[in-house]
C-alpha positions as a Markdown table, in Angstrom:
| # | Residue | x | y | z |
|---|---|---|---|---|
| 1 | Unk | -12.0 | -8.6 | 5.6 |
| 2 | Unk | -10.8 | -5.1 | 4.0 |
| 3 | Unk | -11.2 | -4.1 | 0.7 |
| 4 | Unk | -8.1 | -3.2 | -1.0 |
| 5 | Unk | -7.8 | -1.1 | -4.0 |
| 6 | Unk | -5.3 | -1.6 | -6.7 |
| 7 | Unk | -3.2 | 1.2 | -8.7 |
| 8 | Unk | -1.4 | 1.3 | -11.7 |
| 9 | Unk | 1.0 | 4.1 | -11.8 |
| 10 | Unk | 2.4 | 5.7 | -14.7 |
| 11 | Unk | 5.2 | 7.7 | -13.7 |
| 12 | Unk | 5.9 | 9.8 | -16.7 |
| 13 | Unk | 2.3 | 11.5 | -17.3 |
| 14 | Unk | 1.8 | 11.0 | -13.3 |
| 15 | Unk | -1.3 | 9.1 | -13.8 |
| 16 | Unk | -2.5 | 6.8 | -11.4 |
| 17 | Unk | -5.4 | 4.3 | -12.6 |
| 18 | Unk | -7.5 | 2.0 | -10.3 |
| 19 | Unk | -7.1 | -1.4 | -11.7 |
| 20 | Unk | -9.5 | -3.6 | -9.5 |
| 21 | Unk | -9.9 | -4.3 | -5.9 |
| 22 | Unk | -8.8 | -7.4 | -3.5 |
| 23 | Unk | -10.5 | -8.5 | -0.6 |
| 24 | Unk | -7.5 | -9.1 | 2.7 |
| 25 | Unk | -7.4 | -9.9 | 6.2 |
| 26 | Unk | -6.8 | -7.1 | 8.4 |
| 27 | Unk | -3.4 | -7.7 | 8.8 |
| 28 | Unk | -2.8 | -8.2 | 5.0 |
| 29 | Unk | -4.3 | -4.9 | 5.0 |
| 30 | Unk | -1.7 | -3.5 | 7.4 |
| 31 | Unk | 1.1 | -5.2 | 5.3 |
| 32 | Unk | 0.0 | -2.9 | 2.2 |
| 33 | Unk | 0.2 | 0.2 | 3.8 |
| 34 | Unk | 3.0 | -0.6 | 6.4 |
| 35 | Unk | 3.4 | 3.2 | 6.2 |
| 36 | Unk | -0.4 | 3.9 | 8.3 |
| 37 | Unk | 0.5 | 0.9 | 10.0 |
| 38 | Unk | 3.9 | 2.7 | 11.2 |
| 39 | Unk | 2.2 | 5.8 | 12.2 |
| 40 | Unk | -1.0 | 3.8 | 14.1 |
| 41 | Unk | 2.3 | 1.4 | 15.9 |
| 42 | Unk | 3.3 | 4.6 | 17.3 |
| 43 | Unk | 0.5 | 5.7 | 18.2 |
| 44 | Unk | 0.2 | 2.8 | 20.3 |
| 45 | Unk | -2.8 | 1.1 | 18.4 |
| 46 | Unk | -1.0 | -1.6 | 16.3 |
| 47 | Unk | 2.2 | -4.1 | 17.4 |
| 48 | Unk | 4.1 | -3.3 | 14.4 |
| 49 | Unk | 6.2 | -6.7 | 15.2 |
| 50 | Unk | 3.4 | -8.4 | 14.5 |
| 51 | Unk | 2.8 | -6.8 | 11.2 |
| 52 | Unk | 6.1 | -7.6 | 10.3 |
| 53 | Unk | 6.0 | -10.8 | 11.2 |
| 54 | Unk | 2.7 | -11.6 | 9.1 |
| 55 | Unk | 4.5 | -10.2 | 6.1 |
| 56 | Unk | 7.8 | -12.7 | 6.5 |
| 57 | Unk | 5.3 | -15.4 | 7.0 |
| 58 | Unk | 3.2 | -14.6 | 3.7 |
| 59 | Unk | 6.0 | -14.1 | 1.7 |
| 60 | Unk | 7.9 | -16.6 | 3.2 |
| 61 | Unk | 10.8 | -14.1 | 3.3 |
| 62 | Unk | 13.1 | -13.2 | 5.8 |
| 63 | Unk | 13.4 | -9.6 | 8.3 |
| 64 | Unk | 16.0 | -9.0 | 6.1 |
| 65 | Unk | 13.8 | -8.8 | 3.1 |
| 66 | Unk | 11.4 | -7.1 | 4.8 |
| 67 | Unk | 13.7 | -4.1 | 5.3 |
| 68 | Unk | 14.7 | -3.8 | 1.6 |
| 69 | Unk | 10.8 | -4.6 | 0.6 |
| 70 | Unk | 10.0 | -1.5 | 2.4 |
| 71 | Unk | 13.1 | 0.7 | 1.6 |
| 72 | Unk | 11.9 | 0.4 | -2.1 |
| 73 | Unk | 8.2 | 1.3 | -1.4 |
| 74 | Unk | 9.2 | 4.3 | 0.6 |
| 75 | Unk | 11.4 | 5.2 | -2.1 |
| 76 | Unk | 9.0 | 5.3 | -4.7 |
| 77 | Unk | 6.8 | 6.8 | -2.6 |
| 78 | Unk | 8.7 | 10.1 | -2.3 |
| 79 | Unk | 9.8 | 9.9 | -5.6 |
| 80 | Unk | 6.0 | 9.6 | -6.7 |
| 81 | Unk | 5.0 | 12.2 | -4.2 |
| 82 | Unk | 6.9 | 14.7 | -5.8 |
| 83 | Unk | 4.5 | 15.1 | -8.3 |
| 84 | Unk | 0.8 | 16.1 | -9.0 |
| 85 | Unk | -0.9 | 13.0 | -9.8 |
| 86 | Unk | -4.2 | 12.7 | -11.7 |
| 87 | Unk | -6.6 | 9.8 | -10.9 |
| 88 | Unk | -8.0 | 7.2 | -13.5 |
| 89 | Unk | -11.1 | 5.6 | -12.4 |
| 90 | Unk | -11.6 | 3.8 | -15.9 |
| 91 | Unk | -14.7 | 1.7 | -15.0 |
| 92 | Unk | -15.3 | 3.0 | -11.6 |
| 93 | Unk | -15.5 | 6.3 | -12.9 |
| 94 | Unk | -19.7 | 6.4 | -12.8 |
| 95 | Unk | -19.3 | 4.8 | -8.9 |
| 96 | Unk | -17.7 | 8.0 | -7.4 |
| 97 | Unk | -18.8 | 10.7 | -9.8 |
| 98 | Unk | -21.9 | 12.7 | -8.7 |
């Protein structure tokens, strides 16, 4: 299992705030960053089919829908990494602060 962190984003004071975590398989895992899971495919460490396909067969969705899933994320993700982005660790704060 991988523990998966969950952000809010608030894209006019580019503010990002951890909301909670998630526990997922390891190929869940690869699904929400399909990005790393690109870059460790061509690296020749990951069958990026195969995350693919675990993604279709979670949310019972087609190649197709795949594609356009992932246009959008990459889309907001340049848009978003455009800016400086300060992190809100709300409760978590006293976790990572020394």
């Amino acid at each position: 299992m991988n523990l998966h962190e969950i952000w809010k984003y608030d894209d006019v004071k580019h503010i990002q705030k951890i909301e909670g975590f998630i526990l997922l398989c390891k190929m869940c895992h690869h699904v929400k960053h399909f990005g790393l899971a690109g870059i460790l495919a061509s690296q020749g460490k990951l069958d990026y089919d195969k995350v693919i396909e675990h993604f279709c067969k979670v949310n019972k969705c087609t190649r197709k829908e795949f594609e356009e899933h992932k246009a959008k994320a990459f889309y907001n993700w340049r848009r978003r990494s455009k800016h400086q982005w300060k992190q809100d660790f709300g409760k978590y704060k006293e976790f990572i602060e020394q």
